[in-house]
N, C-alpha and C positions, 0 to 999 in steps of 0.2 A: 534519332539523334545520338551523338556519343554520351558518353559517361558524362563528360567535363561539364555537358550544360545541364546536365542534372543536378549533379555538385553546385555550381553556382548558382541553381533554383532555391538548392535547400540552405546553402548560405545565404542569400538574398534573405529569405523569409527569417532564418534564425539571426539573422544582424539587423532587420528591421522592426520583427514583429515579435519576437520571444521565442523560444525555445519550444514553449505549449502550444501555441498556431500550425508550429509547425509538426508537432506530434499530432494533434488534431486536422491536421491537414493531412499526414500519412494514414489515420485510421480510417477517413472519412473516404477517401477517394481509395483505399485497396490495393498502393502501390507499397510493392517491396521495396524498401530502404537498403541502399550499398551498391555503389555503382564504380566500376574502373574508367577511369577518365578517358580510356584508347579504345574502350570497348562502345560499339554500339546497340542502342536499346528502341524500343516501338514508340515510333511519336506519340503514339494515344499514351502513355504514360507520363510523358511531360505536358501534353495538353489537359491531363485528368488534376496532377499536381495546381494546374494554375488556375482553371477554373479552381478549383476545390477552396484552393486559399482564394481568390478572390473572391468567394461566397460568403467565408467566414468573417473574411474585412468588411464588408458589406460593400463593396467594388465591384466594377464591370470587368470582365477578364480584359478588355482591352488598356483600361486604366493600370492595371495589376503589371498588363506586359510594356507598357512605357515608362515606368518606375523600376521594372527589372533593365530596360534594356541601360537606363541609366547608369543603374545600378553597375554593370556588365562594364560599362567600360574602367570604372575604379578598381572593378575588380580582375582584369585581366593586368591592369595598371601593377596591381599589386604582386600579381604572379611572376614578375618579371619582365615583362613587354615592354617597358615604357619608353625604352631606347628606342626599340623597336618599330614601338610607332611616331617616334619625334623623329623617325628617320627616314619616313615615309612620304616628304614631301613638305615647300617653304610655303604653301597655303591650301585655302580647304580646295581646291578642285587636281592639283596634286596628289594630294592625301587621298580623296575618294577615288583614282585614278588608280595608283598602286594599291589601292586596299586587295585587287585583285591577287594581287602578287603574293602579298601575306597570305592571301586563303589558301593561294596553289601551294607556298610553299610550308603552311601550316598541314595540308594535307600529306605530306610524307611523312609525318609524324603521325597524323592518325588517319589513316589509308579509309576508313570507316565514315567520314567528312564530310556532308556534301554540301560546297559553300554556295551561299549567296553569288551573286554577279552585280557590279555597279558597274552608271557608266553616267557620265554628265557631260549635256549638252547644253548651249547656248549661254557659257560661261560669261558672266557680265559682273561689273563691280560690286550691284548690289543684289544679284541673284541669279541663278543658274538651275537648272531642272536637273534632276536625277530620277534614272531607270535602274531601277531595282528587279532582278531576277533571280527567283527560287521557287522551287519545285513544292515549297510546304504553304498552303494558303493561310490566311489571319495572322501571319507574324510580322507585316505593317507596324504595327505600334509597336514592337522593337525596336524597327530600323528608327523610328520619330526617337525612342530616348537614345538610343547610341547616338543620333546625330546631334542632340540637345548635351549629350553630356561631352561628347568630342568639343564641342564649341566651347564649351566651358573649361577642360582642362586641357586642350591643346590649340587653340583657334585662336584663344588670346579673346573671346569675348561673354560676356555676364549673361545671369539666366536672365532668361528673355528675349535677345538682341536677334538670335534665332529663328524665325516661323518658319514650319515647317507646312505644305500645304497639298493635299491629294487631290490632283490634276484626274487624274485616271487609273482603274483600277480594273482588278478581274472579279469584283463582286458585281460590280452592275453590269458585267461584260463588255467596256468600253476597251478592254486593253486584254493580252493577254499576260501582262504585268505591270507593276505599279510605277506610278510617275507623279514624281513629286517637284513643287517648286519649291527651291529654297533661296529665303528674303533674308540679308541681313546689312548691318552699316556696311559705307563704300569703304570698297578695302584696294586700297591701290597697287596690289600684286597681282591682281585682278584685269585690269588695264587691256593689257598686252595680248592676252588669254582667249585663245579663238582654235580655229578648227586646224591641221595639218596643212601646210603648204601642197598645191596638186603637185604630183609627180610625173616623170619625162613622158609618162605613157599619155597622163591628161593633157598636156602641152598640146598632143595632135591624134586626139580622139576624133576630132569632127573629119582630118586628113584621112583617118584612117578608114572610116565610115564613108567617105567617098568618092576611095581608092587613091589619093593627089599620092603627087613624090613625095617622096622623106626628105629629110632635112639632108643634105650632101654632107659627107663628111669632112670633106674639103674647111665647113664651117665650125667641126669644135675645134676647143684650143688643142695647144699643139700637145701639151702631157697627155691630154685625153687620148690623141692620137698614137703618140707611142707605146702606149702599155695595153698589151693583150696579154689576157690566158689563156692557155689552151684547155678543152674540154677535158682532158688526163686529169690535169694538174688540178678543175675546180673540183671534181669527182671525190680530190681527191683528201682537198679541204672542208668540202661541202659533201659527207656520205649521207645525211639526212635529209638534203633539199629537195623541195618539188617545185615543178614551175606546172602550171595550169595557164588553158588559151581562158576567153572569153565564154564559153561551155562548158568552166571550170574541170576540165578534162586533164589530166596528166600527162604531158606531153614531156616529162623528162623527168627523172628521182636520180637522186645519188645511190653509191655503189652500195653501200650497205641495204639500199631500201632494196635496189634488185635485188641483191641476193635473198633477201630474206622476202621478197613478193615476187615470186618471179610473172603475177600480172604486170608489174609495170616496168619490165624490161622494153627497151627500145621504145620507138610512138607507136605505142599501143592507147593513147587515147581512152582511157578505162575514166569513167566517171568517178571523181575523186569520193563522193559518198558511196560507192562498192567497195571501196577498200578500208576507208578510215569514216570517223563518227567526229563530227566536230563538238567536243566537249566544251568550248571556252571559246567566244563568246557565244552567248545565247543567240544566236542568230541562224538563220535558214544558209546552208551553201551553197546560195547562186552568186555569180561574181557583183553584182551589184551592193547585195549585205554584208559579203566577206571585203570588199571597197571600202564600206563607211565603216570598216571598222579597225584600217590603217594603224589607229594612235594604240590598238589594244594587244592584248597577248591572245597568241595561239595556241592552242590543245588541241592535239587531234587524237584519236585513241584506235586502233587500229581493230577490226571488227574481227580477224579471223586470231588472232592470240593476246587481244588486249595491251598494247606495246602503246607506251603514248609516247606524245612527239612533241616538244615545249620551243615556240619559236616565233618568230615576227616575219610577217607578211608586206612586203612590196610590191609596187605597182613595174611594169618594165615592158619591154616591146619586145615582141617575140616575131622571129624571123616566119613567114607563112611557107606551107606548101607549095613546092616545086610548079603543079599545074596551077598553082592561084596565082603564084606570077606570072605562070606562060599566057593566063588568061588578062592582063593588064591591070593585076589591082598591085594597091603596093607590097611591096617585102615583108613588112611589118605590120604587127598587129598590137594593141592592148593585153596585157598576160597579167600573172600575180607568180609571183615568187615568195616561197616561203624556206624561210633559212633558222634551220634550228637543231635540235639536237632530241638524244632520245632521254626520255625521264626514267632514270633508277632507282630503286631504293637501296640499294644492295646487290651482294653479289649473286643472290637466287634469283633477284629477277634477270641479271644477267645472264643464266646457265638458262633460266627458262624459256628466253626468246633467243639464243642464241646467240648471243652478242658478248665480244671479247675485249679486252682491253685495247687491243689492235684494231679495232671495229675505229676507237674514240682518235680524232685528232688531238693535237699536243696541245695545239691551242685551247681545245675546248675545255671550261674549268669542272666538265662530267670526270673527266679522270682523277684527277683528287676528291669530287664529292663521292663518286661511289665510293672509292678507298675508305673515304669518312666516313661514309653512310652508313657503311658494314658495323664500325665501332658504334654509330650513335643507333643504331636500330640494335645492337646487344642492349646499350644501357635503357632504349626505350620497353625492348623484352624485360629487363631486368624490373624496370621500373612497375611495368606493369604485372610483373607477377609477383613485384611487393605489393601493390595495392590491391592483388587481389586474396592475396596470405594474410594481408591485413585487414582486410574485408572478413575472410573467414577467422581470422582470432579474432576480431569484435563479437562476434557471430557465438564464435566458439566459450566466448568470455560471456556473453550474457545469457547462455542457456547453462554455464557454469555458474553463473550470479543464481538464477533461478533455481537449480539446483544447491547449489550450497542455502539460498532461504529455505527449502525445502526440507534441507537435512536438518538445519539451525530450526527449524519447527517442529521438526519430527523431536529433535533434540531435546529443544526445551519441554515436548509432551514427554518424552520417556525419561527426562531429568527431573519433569516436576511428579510423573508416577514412581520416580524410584524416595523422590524427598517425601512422598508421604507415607513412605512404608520406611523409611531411614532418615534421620537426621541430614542436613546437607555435609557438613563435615565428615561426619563418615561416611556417607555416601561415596565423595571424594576419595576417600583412601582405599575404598575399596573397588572403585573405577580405575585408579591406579594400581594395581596388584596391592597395595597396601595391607596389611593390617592394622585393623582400628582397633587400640589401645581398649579394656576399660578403664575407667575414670570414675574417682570418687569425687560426689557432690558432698560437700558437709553439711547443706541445709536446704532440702527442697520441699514441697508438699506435691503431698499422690491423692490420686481421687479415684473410689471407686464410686459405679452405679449398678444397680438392677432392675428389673423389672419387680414389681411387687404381682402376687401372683399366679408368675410366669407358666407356675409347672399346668396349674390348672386351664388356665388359656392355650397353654398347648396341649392339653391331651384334650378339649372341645374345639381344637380347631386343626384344619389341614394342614401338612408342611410347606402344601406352598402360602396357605392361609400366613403360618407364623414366619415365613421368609419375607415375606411381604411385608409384616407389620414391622422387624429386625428393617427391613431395608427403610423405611420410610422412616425410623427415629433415629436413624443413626446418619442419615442422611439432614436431617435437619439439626442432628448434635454435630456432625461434620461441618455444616455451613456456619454454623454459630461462632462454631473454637474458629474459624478462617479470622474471624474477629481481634481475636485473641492471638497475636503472635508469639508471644512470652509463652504460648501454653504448645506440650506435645502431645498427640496422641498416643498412646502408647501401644495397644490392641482392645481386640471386640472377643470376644469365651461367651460366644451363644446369646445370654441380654446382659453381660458384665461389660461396659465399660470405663475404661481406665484411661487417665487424662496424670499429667505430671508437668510440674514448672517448677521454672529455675534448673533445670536438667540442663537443656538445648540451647535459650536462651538465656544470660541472665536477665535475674528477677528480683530488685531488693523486697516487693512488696507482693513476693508468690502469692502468699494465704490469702490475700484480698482481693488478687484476678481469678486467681481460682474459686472461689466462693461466689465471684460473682457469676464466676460461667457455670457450678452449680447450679445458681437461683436461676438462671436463663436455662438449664436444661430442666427444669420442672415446668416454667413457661411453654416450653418446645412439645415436653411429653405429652403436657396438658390441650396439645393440638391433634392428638393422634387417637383416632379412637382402633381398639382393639377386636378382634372379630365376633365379640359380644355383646357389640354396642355401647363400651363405655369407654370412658376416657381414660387412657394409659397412666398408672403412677409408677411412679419409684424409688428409692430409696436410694439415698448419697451419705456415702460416708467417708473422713478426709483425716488425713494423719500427718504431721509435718516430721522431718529429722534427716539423716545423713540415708545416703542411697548411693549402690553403683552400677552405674550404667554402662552396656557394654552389647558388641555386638557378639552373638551365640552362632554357630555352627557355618557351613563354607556353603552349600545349597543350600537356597531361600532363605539366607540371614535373614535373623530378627533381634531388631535392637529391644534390649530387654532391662529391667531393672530387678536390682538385689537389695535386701539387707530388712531387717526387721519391722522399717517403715514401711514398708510394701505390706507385710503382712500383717503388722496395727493399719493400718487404710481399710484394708479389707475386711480387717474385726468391727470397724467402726458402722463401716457399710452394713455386713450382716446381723450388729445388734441395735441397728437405726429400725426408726419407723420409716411407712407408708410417709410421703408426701413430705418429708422431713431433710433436713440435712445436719447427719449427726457427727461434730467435730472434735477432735480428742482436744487436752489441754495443753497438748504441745503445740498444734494448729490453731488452740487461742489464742494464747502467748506470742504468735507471730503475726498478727493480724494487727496490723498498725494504723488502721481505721472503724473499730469496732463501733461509735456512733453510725456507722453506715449501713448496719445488720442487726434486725431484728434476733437478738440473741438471748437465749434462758440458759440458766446451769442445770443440766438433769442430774447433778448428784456421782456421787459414785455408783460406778454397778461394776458388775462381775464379769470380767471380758475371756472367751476360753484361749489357754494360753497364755494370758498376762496378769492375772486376778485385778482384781480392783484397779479402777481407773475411774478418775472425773473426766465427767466427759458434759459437750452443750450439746442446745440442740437450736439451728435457725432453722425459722418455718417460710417458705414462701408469702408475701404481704397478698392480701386481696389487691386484688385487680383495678378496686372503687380507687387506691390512693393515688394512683396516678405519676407514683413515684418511678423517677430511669434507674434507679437500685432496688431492685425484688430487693426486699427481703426489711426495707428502712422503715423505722415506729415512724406513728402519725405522729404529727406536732403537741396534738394533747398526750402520747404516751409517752415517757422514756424509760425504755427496756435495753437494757444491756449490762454485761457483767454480770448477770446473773439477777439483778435488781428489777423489779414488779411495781409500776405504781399503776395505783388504782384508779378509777375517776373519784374525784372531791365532789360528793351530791350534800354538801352541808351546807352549802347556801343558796340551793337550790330545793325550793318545796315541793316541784314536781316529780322529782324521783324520790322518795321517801326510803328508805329500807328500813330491816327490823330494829324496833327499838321496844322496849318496855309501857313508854308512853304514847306509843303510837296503836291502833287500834286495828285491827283486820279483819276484813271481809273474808269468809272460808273460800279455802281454793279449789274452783272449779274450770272447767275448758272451755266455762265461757268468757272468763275473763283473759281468754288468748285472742290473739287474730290468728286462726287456723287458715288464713290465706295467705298469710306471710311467709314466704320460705326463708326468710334469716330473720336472725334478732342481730339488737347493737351490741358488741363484744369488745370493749374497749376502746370506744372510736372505729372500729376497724366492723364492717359488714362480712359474717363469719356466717358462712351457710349451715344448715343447719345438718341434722346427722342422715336426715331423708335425701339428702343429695350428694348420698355416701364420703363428703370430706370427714378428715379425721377432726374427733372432738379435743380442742385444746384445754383438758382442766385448770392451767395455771391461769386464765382469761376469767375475770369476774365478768359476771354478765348484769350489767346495765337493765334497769325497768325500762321496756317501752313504753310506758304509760304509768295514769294516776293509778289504773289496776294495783292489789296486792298480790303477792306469791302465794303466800305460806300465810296460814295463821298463826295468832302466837300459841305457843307451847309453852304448856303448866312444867313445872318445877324448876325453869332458869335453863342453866343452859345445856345439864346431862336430859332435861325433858325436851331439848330440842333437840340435839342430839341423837335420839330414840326416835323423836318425831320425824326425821329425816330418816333416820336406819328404817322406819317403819313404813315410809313413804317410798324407799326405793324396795325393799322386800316387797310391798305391796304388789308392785310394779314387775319384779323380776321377771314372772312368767311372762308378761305380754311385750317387756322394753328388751329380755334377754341381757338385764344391767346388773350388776352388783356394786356396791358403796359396800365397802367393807369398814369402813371408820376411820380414825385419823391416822394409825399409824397402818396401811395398807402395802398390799403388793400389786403391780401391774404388769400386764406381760405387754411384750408391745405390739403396738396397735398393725391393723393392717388383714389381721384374720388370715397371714398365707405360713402361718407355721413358724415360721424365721423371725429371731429377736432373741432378745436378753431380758433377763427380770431387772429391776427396778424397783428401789424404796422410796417411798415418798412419806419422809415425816417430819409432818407439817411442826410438832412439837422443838423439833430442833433446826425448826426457822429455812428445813425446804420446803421445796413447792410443794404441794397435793396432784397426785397424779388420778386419776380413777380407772378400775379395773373390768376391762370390757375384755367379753369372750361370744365367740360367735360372729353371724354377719349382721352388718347396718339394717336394720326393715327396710324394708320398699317404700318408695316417696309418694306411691300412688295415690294414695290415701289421705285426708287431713288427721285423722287418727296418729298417722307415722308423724308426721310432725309436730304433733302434739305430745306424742313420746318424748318425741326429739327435745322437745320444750319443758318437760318435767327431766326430765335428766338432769338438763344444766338447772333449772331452776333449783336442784338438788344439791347438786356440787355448790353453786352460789349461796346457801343457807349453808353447810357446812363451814364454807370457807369464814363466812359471816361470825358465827359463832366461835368458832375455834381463835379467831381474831381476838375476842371481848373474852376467852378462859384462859389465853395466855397470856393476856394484858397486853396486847398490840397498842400502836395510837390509831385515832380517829379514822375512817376512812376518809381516803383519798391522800395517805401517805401509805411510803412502803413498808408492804408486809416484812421485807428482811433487807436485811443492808447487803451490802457488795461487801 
């Protein structure tokens, strides 16, 4: 079929059924999409299209092809035709009559074509039969909705009025084409409408058959009698004509036909199917079916150079053979005459068969159509080598579609790898030749981290051991900060990394997104265990103030940050503890949520490079409170600014602690629960030192029980005092602890070298820190935990007492003010 009924397959379906039917209809069935309307294509592809879609609609394909055939006619309606076919004839058996005509003449337009053939017999007012002939089987249910929707828009009658009914067909092999009745109201142009009037030849067919005289001429009228033409002259009007006897034999052709066949020079009697192919109508060429088919048009197509012949066929009496007369029969015989002319499209097919403008009579309106033709078959080339330019720039455009998403992916991967190694802004300027400026922030917070450790886990572990361990924390501090848009990364230095807000992004409240993605990277470390089988810690340390950021060098830029807050971030870091987050007082000061962080002042210490600084410390919360902010006091604690409250056990008889009037059991390890690996630490469940967490001295620690501690100590409170000094010397060899007393020093914790000293005196209302060297014992044991448990119970009488020599209030108010 050509292109066009392709095109109106796939309009049918996207004007009926949606757009997606009909993509789902091209995937399903395999056919390429894009067809030139003059071009033709393999029926099984437009038979695969309509099954296909009529599977999807849940339809019979025949259902599918009487809906299209409907369809088909609004839509040629639309193209332009409708003149065309309101011109075709004043009722339906007219109309289906020239429909022929349209085909023929729609075929020089697309030479590719091969139409249908109609023909209606037994025309009656209210129904009439029509023979349908085409060479392609099952397209029946076409012709039923083109006839159904003809009725409708040009017949003048409403759906319904129509039936359409299959007499005979070539499926059951009753026929070798289909035949249909069509029933519709009485239509009185209808009336009249009957078969052709017989011709001079039928007048005396039965004469001729046997042998009578002819009719004398003496009896036609008198004009008839005086106008002859001579054989020159008809030659010369008529160079396409044939006349055939009754043996449809060639018994005479006009001049051009001889020339150009020189079989059928002179009666030569050449059997008219040796030389020509009857294309139009579908009928056999014996004179009996070339007879009953008077009312129709002629095609003949010439078998030895394809030359067709477009013409109308007459009945006439052809003079007989010399001896047939001598023999007694009449003059005359029954013949057919066909008067017509030759089909061109142009003037190639004119050079190809030979034929000249001198060939055409004057009369014939072939000399202006070929003149025309020449011009309408450029624009029909024309036409068609836009649709098919436009076929390939759709073609061309959507494998450009797909390529540019391709690139626009590629894109966004290499613009979101270049934003994580650069700021997006600079990034920009420096995809544009640009130089990116530095730029002073006046107020940002920088965060350094480490590995606590580090050097020693790497020199007991492989490099690809410790690349492995680097990849997998930095990998889950990378998915974390994704969280955190306000925050940037900065770089990774081995297990240093560096995090900065309010740089990139602004950030009125830096110090408190930052602090909190802190406390989320202790969570994260705290997932990763290290190739010794324990679990990763590290140390955070965080400086807030003015910074300039800026990109450094022209190969593998690196945005990078300057100015003395960089390098207090970094002092903080490396004079922080293990498991800690140690912030200067410039990053407290800007923290404009400070009830939401577990916060202590650790005092001044001695920072290298800066001397003396107050600096805090927030510790990660246990895990038990349940809390979405690491780092928030429980409801009975409030710790912040620096401020300590205790629990209030005074109206509570079950925690007892020391008092004078109160009386003690001596302390033994039986009065622990050595299967307990924590005690209560201020509300907060604080592991104990056997599951190497770091021990928090500033945490009083709660009785688990009616159990006592400590016994009392003779001389008040320098005998407790002693009592305590004497209880941890006791202990040093086997705890590895030291209490040094009230006004002490502490290094910081963590056992990997790195840190700052620390004062802690308690005299002048700081915290107590306590001073541990060496590593945590092993948890293996109920022994280590019972260590664990005289320790704090140690620091816990200290604190106690030192409370009642410097005249504190009561427990369970705070030891110092903010």
């Amino acid at each position: 079929m050509i292109g066009w009924i392709n095109i109106s397959v796939e309009s049918f379906v996207r004007e009926k059924f949606g757009d997606a039917v009909w993509d789902q209809t091209l995937q399903a069935s395999g056919v390429q999409a894009g067809w030139v309307s003059s071009c033709p294509y393999p029926d099984a592809a437009t038979y695969s299209l309509v099954i296909t879609a009529s599977n999807i609609l849940g339809v019979t394909p025949a259902q599918a092809l009487e809906a299209y055939g409907a369809y088909f006619v609004d839509y040629t309606s639309r193209l332009g035709y409708e003149k065309l076919l309101k011109s075709l004839g004043s009722n339906m058996a007219e109309f289906l009559k020239n429909l022929n005509d349209l085909h023929l003449h729609l075929s020089m337009s697309f030479p590719a074509m091969a139409a249908p053939a109609f023909k209606c017999t037994d025309v009656g007012p209210s129904c009439l039969t029509l023979h349908y002939h085409s060479h392609r089987p099952a397209l029946r249910p076409i012709v039923v909705g083109v006839l159904k929707g003809l009725a409708e828009q040009y017949w003048g009658l409403v759906s319904g009025q129509l039936q359409v009914e299959l007499l005979r067909g070539r499926d059951d092999g009753s026929d070798d084409h289909e035949v249909f009745r069509l029933s519709y109201p009485h239509q009185a142009a209808l009336e009249h409408v009957g078969p052709p009037a017989p011709g001079a030849g039928d007048q005396d067919a039965s004469a001729a058959a046997s042998c009578s005289t002819a009719t004398p001429a003496s009896a036609l009228p008198a004009a008839a009698r005086s106008f002859t033409l001579s054989p020159e002259r008809f030659y010369q009007l008529f160079p396409f004509h044939l006349l055939l006897d009754r043996s449809c034999r060639v018994v005479q052709a006009g001049s051009v036909l001889e020339r150009l066949f020189p079989e059928l020079r002179g009666w030569s009697g050449v059997p008219l199917g040796d030389v020509f192919q009857l294309k139009h109508p579908h009928v056999s060429d014996d004179f009996e079916s070339l007879k009953g088919e008077l009312d129709n048009i002629f095609v003949l197509k010439a078998r030895a150079n394809g030359m067709e012949l477009k013409g109308q066929v007459v009945a006439v009496q052809l003079p007989l053979h010399p001896a047939a007369a001598a023999a007694g029969c009449p003059a005359t015989q029954q013949g057919l005459l066909f008067m017509g002319t030759v089909r061109l499209s142009g003037l190639d097919d004119m050079q190809q068969h030979g034929i000249y403008i001198s060939d055409i009579p004057h009369h014939d309106v072939n000399r202006d159509y070929v003149l025309l033709a020449e011009q309408r078959q450029a624009e029909a080339q024309l036409k068609e080598r836009l649709e098919s330019l436009t076929l390939q720039l759709n073609e061309a455009n959507s494998r450009l579609g797909e390529a540019t998403g391709w690139l626009d992916e590629e894109r966004r991967r290499s613009d979101g790898l270049l934003y994580q190694m650069l700021p997006p802004e600079v990034a920009s300027c420096l995809k544009h030749g640009e130089r990116a400026p530095a730029r002073e922030h006046p107020e940002a917070t920088v965060l350094f981290s480490d590995i606590v450790g580090f050097t020693e886990i790497a020199s007991r572990s492989s490099p690809l051991e410790v690349c492995s361990l680097l990849d997998e924390l930095y990998q889950r501090f990378d998915a974390a900060i994704e969280e955190y848009p306000q925050l940037y990364k900065v770089e990774t230095i081995g297990d240093a990394y560096m995090v900065v807000c309010n740089v990139t992004v602004p950030c009125d409240d830096h110090a408190d997104v930052l602090l909190e993605f802190a406390l989320r990277m202790h969570e994260e470390a705290s997932l990763v265990a290290s190739s010794l089988g324990e679990p990763v810690r590290i140390r955070v340390g965080m400086h807030s103030g003015p910074v300039v950021a800026g990109v450094v060098g022209r190969k593998m830029p690196r945005f990078c940050m300057f100015g003395d807050t960089v390098n207090t971030a970094s002092r903080m870091e490396s004079h922080g503890e293990a498991g800690k987050i140690h912030i200067s007082e410039a990053c407290y000061s800007c923290l404009r949520a400070k009830e939401r962080f577990l916060i202590r002042e650790r005092g001044n210490i001695t920072v290298k490079g800066k001397g003396t600084m107050r600096t805090y410390f927030i510790s990660p919360a246990a895990p038990e409170l349940g809390s979405p902010v690491f780092g928030r006091p429980s409801a009975a604690t409030s710790s912040y600014c620096g401020c300590l409250t205790m629990p209030d056990y005074a109206s509570d008889d079950s925690h007892q602690l020391y008092s004078s009037h109160t009386s003690y059991t001596p302390f033994t390890t039986a009065n622990m629960d050595l299967g307990s690996p924590a005690v209560s630490v201020r509300g907060l469940n604080r592991q104990s030192r056997a599951s190497s967490q770091p021990c928090n001295p500033l945490v009083t620690l709660a009785g688990t029980s009616k159990s006592h501690l400590l016994p009392a100590a003779p001389g008040g409170m320098n005998g407790s005092l002693d009592a305590a000094r004497r209880l941890s010397s006791s202990r040093r060899s086997t705890l590895d602890l030291g209490v040094t007393g009230i006004n002490g020093s502490a290094c910081s914790s963590g056992g990997d070298g790195h840190g700052g000293a620390e004062s802690a005196d308690m005299g002048g209302g700081r915290a107590l820190d306590c001073n541990r060297t060496g590593e945590p014992p092993s948890a293996s044991s109920p022994l280590s935990r019972a260590q664990a448990l005289v320790e704090q119970a140690a620091v816990t009488v200290v604190q106690q007492l030192t409370g009642h020599a410097k005249g504190t209030r009561q427990y369970g108010t705070p030891i110092e003010e903010c």
